[in-house]
KEPAKE-264380 format. One line per 2 residues: number of its first residue (from 1); their letters; for each residue x, y, z of N, C-alpha, C, CB. Coordinates in steps of 0.02 Angstrom, whole numbers. Atoms other than C-alpha are relative to their C-alpha. Glycine has a CB too. Layout:
NUM) A) X:Y:Z:X:Y:Z:X:Y:Z:X:Y:Z  ... $
***
This chain:
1) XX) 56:46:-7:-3304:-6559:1655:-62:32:-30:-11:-19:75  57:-4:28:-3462:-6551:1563:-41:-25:57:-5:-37:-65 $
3) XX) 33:-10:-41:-3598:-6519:1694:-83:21:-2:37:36:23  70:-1:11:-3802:-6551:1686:-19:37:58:-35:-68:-7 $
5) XX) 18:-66:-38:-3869:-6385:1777:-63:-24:43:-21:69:-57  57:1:-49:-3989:-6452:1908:-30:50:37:13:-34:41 $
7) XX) -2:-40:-12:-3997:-6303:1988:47:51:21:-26:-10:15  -69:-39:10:-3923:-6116:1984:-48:62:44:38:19:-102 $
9) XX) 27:-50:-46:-3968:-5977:2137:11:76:-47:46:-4:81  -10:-53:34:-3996:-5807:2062:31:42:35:-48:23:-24 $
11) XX) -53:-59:-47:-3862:-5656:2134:-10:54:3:63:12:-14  -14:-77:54:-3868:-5485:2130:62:38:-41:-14:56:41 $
13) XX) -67:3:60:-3687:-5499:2039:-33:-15:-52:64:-59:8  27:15:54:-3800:-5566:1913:-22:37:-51:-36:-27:12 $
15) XX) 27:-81:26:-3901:-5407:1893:57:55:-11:-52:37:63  -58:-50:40:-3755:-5300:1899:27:-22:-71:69:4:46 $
17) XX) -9:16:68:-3703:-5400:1754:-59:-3:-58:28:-60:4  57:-29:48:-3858:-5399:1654:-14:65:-13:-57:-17:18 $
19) XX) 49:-93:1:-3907:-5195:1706:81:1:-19:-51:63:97  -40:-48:22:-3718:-5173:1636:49:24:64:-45:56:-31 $
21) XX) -30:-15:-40:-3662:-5130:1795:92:13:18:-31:-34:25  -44:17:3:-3520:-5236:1798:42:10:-87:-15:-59:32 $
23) XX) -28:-30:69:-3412:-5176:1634:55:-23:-50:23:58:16  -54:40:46:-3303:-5301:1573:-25:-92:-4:93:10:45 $
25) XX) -3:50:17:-3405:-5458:1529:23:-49:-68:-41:0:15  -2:42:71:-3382:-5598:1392:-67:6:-21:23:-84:4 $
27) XX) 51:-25:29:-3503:-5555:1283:-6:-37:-68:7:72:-3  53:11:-37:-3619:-5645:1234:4:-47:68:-44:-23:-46 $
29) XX) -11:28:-61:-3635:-5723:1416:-49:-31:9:13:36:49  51:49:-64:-3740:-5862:1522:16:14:40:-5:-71:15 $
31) XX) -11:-47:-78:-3758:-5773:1694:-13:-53:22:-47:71:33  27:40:-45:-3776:-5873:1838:91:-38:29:-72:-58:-45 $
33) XX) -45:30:-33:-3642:-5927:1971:-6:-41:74:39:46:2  29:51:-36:-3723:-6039:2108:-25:-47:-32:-42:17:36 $
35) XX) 15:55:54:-3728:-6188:2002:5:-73:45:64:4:-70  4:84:-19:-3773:-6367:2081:-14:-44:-59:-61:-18:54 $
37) XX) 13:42:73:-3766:-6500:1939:37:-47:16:20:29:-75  -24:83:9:-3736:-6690:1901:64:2:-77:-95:-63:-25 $
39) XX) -42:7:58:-3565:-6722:1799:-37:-45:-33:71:-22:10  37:29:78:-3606:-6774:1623:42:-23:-45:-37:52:-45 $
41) XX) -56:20:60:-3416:-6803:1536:64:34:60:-13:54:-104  -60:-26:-42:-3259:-6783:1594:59:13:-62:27:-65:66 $
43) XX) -68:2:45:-3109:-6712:1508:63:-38:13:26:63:-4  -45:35:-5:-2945:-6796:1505:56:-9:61:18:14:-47 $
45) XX) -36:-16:-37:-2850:-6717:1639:-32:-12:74:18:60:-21  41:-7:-74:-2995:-6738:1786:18:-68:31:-93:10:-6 $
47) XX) -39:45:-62:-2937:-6846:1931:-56:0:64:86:43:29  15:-8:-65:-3046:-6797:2074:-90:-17:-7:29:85:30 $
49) XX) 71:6:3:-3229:-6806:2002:-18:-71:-46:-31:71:-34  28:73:12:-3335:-6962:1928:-59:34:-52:-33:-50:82 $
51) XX) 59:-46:51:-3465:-6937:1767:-75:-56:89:-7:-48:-156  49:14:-48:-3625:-6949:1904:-5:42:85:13:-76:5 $
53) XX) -15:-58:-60:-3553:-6846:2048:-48:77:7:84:26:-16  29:-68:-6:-3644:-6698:2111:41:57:10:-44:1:50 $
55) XX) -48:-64:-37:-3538:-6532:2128:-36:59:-15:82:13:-31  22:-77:-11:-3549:-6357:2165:56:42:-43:0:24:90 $
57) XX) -57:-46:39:-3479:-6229:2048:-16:82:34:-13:-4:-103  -35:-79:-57:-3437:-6045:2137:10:61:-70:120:-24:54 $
59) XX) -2:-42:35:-3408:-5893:2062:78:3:-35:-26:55:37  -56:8:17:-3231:-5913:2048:30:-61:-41:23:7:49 $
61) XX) -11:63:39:-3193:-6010:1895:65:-21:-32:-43:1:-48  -67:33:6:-3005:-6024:1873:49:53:25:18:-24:-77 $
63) XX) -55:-43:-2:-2839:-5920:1906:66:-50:-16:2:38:75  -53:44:19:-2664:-5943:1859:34:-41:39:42:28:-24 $
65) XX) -47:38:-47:-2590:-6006:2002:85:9:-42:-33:-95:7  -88:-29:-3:-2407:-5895:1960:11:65:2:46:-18:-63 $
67) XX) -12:-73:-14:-2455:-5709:1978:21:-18:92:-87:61:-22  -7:10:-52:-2403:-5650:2144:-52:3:58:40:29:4 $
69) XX) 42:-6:-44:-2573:-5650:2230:-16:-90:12:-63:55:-27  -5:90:-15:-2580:-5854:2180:33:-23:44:28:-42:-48 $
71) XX) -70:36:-48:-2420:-5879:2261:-2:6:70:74:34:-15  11:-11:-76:-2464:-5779:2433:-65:-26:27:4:75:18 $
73) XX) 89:50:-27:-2656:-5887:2455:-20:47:-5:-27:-41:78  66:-65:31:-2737:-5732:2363:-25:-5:-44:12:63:-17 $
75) XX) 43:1:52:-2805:-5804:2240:-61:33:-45:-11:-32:11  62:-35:10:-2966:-5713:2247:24:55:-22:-45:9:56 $
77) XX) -33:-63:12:-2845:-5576:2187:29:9:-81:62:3:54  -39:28:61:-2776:-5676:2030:-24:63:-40:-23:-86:-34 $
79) XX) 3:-52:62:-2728:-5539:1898:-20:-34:-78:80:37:-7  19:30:58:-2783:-5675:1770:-67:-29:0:44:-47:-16 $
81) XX) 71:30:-8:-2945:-5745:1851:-58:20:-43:-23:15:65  80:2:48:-3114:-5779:1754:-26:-29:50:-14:-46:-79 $
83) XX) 67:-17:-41:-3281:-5771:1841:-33:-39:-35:-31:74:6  40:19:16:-3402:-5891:1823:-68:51:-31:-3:-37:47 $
85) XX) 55:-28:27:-3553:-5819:1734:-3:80:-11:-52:-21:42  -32:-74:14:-3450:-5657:1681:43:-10:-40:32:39:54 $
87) XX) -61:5:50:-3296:-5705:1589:-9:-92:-12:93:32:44  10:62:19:-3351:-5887:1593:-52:-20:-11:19:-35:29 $
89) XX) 81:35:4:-3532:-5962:1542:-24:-31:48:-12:-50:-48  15:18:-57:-3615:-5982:1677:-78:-46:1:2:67:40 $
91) XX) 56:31:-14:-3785:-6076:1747:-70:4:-14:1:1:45  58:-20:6:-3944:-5991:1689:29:-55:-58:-31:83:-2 $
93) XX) -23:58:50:-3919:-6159:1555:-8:-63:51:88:11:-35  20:83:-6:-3976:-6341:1557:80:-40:-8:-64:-28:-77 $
95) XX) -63:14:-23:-3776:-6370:1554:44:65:6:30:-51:-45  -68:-68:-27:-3599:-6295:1589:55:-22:9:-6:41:72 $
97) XX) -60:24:-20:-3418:-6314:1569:53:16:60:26:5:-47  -65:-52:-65:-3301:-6279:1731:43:-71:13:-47:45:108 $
99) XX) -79:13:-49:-3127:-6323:1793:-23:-41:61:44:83:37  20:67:-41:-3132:-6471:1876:37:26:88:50:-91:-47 $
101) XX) -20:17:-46:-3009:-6405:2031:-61:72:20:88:-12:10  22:-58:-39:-3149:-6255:2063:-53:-27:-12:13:73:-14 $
103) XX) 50:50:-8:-3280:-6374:2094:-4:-31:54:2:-44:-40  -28:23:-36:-3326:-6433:2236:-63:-58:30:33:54:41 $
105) XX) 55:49:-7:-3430:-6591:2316:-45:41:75:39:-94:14  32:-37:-46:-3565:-6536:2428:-55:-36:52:-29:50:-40 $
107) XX) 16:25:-64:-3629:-6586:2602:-85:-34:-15:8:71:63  42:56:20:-3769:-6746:2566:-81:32:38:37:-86:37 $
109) XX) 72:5:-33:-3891:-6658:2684:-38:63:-33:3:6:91  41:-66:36:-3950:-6506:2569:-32:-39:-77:70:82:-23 $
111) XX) 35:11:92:-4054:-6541:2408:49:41:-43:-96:41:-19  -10:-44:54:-4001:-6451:2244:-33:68:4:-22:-32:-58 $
113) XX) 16:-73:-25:-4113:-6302:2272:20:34:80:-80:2:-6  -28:-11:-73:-4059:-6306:2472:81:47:-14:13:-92:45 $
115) XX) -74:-13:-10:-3879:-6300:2398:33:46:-43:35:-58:-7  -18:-56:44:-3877:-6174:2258:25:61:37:-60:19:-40 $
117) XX) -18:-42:-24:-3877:-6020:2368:51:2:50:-40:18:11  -62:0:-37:-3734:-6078:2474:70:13:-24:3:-54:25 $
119) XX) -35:4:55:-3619:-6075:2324:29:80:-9:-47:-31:-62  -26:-65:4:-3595:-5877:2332:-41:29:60:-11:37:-75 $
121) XX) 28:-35:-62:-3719:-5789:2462:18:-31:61:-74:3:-1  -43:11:-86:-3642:-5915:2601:67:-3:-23:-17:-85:53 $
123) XX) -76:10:7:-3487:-5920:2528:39:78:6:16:-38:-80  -31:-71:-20:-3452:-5728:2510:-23:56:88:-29:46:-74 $
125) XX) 17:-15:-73:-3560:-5693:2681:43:-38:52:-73:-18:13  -38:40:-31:-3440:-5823:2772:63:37:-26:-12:-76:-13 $
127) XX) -54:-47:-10:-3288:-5737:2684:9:61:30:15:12:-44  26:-58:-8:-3363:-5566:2731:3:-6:79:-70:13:-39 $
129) XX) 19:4:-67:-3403:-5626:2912:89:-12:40:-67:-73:10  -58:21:-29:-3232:-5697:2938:58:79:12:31:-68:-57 $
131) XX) -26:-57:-14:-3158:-5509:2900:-31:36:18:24:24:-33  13:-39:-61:-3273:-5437:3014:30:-3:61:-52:-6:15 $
133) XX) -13:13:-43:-3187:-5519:3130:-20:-19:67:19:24:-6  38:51:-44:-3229:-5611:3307:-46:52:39:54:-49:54 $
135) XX) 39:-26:-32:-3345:-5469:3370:-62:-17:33:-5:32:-27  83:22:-29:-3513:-5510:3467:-39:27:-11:-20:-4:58 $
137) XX) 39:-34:12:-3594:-5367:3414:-3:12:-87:12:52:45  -27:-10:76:-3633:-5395:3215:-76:17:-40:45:-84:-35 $
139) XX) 57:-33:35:-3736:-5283:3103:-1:-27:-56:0:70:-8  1:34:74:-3798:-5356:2938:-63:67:-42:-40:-110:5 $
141) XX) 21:-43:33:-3846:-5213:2826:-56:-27:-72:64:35:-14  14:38:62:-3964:-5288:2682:-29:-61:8:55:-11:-37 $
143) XX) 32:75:-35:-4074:-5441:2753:-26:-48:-55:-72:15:56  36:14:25:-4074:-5524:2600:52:-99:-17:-22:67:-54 $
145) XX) -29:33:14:-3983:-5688:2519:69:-22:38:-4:16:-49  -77:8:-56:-3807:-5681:2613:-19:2:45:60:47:7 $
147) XX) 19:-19:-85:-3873:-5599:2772:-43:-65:16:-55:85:15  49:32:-53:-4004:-5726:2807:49:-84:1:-106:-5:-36 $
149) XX) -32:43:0:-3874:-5859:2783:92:16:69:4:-7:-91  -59:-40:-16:-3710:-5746:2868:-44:0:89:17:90:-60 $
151) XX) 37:-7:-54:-3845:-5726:3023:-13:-79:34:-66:40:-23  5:56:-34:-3867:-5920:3067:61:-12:-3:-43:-50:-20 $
153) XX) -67:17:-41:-3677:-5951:3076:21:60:39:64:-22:-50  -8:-29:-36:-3650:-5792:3166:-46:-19:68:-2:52:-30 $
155) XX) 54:21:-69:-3806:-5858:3288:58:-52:22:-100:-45:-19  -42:65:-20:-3696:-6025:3294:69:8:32:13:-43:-62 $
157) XX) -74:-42:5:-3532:-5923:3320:-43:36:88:21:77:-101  10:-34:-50:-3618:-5847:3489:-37:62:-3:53:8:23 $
159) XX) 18:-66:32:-3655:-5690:3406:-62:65:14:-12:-24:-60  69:-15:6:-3800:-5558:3426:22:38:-65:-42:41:67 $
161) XX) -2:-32:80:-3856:-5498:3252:-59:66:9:-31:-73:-74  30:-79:4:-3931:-5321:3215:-27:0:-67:60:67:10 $
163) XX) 9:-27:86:-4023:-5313:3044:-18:59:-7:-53:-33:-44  43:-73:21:-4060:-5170:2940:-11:-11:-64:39:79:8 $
165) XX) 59:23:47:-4169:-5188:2822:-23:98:-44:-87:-48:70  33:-41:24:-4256:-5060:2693:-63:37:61:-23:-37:-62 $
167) XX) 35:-14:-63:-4349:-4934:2801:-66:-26:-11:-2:75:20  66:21:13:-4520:-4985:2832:-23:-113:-14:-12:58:-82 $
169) XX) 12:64:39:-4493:-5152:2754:-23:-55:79:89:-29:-55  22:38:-51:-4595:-5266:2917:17:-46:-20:-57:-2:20 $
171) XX) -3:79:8:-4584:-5433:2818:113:-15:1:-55:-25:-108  -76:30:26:-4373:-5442:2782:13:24:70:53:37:-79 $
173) XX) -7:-15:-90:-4382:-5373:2991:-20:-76:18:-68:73:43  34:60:-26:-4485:-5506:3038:41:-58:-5:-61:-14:-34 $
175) XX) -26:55:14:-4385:-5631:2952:69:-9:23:-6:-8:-62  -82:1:-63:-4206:-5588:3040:-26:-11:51:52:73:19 $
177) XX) 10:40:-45:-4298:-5593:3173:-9:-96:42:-30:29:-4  50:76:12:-4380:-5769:3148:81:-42:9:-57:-13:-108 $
179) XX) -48:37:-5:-4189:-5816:3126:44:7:48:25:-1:-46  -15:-27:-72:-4121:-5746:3290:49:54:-2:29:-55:47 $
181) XX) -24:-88:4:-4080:-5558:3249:-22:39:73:-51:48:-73  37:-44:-48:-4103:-5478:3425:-23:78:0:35:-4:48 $
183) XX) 25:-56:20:-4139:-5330:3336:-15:10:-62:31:42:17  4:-18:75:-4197:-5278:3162:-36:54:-20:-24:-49:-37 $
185) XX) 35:-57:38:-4252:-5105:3085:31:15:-53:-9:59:33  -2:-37:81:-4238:-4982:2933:73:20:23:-67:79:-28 $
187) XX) -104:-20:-10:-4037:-4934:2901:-10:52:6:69:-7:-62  -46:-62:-19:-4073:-4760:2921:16:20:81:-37:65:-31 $
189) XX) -13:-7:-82:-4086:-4808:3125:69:-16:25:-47:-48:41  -75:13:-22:-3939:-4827:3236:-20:-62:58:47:83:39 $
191) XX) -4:73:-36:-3929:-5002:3330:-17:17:73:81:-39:-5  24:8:-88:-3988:-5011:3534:56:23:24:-17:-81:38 $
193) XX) -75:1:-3:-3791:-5020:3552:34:14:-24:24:-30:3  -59:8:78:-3627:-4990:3459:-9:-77:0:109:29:9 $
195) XX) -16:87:24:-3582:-5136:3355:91:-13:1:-35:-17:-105  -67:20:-1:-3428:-5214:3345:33:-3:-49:10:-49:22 $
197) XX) -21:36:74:-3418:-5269:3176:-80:12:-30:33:-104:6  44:-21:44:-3538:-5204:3029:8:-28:-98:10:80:17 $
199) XX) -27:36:64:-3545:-5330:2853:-79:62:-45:-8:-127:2  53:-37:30:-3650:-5205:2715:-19:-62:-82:37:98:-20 $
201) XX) 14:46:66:-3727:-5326:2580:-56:48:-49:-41:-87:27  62:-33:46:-3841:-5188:2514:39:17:-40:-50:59:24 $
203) XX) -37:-10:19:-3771:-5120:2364:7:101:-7:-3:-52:-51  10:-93:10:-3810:-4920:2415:69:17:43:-91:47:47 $
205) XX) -57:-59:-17:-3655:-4805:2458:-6:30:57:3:57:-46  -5:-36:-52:-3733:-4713:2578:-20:-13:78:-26:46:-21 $
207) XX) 20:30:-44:-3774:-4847:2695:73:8:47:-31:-70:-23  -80:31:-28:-3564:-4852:2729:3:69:66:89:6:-85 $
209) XX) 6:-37:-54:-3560:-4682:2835:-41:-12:47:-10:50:-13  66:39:-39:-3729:-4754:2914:39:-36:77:-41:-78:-65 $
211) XX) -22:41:-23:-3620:-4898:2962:42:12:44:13:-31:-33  -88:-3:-43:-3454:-4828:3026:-49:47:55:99:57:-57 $
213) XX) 43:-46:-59:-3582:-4712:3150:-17:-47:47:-73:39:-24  26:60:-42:-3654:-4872:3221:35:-32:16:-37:-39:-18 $
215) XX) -37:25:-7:-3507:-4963:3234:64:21:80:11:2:-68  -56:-37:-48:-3396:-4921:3412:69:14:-19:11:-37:60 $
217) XX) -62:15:5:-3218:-4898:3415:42:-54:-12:15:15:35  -52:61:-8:-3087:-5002:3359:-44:-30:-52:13:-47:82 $
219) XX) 34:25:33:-3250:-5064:3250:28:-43:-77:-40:50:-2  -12:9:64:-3255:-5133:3050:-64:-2:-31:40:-57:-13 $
221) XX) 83:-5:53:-3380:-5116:2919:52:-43:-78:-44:135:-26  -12:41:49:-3351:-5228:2790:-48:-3:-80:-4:-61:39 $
223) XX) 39:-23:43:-3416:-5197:2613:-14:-66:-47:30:64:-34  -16:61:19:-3483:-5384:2548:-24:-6:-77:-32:-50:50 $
225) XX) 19:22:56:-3534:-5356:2388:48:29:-65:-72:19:-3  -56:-24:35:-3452:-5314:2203:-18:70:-30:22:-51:-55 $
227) XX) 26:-56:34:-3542:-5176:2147:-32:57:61:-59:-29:-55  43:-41:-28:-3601:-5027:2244:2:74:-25:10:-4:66 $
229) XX) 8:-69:9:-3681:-4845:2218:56:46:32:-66:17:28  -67:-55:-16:-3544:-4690:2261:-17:-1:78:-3:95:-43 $
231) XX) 14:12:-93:-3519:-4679:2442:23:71:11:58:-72:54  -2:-102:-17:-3537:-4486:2497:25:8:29:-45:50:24 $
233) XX) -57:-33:-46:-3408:-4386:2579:-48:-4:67:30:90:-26  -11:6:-89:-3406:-4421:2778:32:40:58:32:-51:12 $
235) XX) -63:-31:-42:-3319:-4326:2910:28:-52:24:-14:49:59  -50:65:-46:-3181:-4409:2990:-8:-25:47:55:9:22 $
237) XX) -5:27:-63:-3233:-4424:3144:-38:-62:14:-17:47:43  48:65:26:-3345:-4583:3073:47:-35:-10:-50:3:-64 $
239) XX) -29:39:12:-3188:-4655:3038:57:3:83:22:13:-78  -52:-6:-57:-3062:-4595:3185:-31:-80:61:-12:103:46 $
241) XX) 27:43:-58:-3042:-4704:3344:-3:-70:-44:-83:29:38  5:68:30:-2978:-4834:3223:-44:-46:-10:29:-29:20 $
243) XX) 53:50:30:-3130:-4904:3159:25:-15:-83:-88:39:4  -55:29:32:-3080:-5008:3000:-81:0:-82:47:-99:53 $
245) XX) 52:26:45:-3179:-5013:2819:44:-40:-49:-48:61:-38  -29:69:61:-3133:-5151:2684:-69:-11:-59:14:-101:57 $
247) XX) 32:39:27:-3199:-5234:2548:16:-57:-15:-16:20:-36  -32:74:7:-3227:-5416:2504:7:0:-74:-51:-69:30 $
249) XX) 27:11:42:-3180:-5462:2345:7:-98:-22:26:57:-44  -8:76:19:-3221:-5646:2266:5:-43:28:37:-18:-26 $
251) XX) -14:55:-42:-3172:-5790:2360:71:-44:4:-49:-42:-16  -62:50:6:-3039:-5931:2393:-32:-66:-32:37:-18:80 $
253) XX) 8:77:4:-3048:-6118:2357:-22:-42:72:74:-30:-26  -25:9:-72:-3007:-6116:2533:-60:5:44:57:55:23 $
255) XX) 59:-53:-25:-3154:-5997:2590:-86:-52:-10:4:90:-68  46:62:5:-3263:-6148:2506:0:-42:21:-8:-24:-37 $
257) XX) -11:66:-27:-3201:-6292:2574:-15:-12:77:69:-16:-13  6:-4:-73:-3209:-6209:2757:-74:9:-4:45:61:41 $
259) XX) 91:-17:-9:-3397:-6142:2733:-37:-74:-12:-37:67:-74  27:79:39:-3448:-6321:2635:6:-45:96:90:-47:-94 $
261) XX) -10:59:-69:-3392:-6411:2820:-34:31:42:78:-17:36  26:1:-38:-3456:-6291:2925:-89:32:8:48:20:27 $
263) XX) 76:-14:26:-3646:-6251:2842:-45:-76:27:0:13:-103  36:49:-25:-3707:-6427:2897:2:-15:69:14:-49:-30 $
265) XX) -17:11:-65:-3639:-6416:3080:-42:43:35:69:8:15  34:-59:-34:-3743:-6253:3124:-83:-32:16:3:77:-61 $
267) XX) 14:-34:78:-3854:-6287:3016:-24:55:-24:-35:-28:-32  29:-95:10:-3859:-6145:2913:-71:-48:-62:95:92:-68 $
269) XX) 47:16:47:-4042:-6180:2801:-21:57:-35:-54:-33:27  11:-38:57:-4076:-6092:2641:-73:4:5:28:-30:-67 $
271) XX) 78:-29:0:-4246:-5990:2633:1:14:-83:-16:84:58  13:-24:61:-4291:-5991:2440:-51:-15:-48:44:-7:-24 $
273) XX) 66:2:51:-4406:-5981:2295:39:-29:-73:-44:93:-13  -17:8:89:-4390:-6077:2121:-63:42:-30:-2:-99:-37 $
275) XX) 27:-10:78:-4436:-6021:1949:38:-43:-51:8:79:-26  -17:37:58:-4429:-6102:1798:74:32:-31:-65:5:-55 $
277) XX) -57:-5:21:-4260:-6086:1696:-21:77:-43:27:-72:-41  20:-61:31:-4361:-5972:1563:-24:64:32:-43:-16:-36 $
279) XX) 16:-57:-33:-4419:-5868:1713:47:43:32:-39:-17:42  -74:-19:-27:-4241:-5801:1731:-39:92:23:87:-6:-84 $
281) XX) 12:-101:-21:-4300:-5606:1714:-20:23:21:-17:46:-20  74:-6:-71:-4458:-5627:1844:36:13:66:-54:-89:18 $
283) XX) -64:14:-51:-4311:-5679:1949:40:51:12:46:-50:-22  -53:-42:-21:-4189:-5561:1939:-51:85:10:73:-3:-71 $
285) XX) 40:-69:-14:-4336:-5409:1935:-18:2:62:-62:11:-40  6:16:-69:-4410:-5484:2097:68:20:40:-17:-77:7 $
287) XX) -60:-32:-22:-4232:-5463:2148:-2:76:11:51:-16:-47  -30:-61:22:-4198:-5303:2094:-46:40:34:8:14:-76 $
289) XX) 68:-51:-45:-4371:-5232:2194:-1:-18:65:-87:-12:-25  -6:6:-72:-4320:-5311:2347:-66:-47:28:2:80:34 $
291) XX) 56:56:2:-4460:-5440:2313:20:-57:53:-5:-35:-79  -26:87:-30:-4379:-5618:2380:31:12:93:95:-39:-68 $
293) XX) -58:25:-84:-4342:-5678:2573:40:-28:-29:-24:-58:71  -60:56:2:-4197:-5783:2552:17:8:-76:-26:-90:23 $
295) XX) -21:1:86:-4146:-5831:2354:-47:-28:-39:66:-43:-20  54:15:55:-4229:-5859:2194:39:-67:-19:-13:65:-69 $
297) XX) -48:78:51:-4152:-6036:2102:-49:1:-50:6:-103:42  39:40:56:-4194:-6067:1937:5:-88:1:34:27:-74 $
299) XX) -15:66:-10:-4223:-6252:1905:-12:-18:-71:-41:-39:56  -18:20:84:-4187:-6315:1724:-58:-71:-19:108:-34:-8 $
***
């Protein structure tokens, strides 16, 4: 489907792909994978969408469906998968072509800028949250785009949330708070409590020993992003007492369809800032300095 780019949330997958980070793009590339847009054409084979429809395009922009991660509902694993706005042309663009079955229609009560950042920061914070598992005690490392979205369905979920934030940083405190964090300081502190369950969205290394310290027994620390700095030797006893570390990678189809139903029931509401389309690099620098509450959206 040929797709008019109404709006596209900026990531910090984005920046890893621009700063290079990430090391195997299509080159030359259109970054951008939180894409809300009005169909504009349809190819021959589409069945499920309408030229006028609104959808959401995801980071995950096709797989084969016949390696063996397709076959077991691992998609997010596909040894053939392409990435929206990495191996596929993505949203920083006034259009965009994507795969009609990784598309998806999106809940009537969010605007286009409301609904950009749900598209990957609630979609991989909701995958991320789900393999933390059902704990009550949940630390969100990184209070920025995911977390402040991963923190109102964990509120809705029963939850108490713990942020940690850049030290010092009062305003990205304030604002977990504001969303019902019963605690929030700098990551190099240790929580009131153990935690139960620990999701790290920052992309520093040495937050992960941090984490598995704060975390009780039996715990998990969950690593939600794709890129992170080296993670420094630990003693074991940060890990003993079966506490559990993982990482997320990518998403499902699946992982969308469940977040898409249950983001309007909480509600989870998007905290964000536009810029213009040409103000892509304001955007991702603000990013990159730890500038923005919530997400940046460009708007075309």
């Amino acid at each position: 489907m040929r797709v008019k780019v109404r709006a596209c949330a900026v990531c910090r997958t984005d920046l890893h792909v621009v700063d290079g980070d990430l090391t195997g793009p299509k080159l030359p590339i259109i970054p951008g994978h939180e894409i809300v847009g009005e169909v504009a054409e349809l190819g021959p084979a589409v069945r499920r969408h309408a030229v006028g429809d609104r959808v959401g395009i995801p980071w995950l922009g096709w797989t084969c469906g016949q390696c063996g991660y397709c076959r077991s509902d691992r998609e997010n694993l596909c040894e053939r998968a392409r990435f929206t706005g990495y191996t596929l042309n993505g949203g920083y663009a006034e259009e965009v072509v994507a795969h009609e079955r990784y598309c998806f229609s999106l809940p009537p009560e969010y605007s286009d800028i409301e609904a950009a950042p749900l598209l990957c920061a609630g979609l991989i914070g909701y995958r991320s949250l789900v393999m933390a598992g059902p704990g009550r005690r949940l630390g969100l490392y990184g209070f920025g785009a995911a977390a402040h979205i991963v923190a109102q369905v964990a509120r809705h979920q029963g939850r108490c949330v713990y942020a940690f934030t850049r030290p010092g940083d009062r305003t990205a405190q304030d604002f977990a708070v504001s969303l019902g964090a019963v605690w929030a300081g700098g990551s190099e502190r240790m929580p009131p409590e153990p935690l139960d369950a620990a999701i790290i969205f920052a992309p520093v290394g040495p937050l992960v020993p941090l984490a598995l310290e704060a975390v009780d027994k039996g715990g998990t620390v969950v690593l939600g992003g794709i890129h992170m700095s080296d993670i420094p030797s630990f003693p074991y006893r940060l890990l003993w007492e079966e506490r559990r570390l993982c990482s997320v990678a990518n998403l499902t189809r699946k992982d969308a369809v469940e977040f898409l139903e249950v983001a309007p029931r909480v509600p989870v509401r998007t905290e964000t800032e536009t810029f213009a389309l040409a103000e892509a690099n304001e955007a991702l620098r603000r990013l990159a300095q730890g500038e923005l509450d919530g997400a940046a959206v460009l708007v075309p």
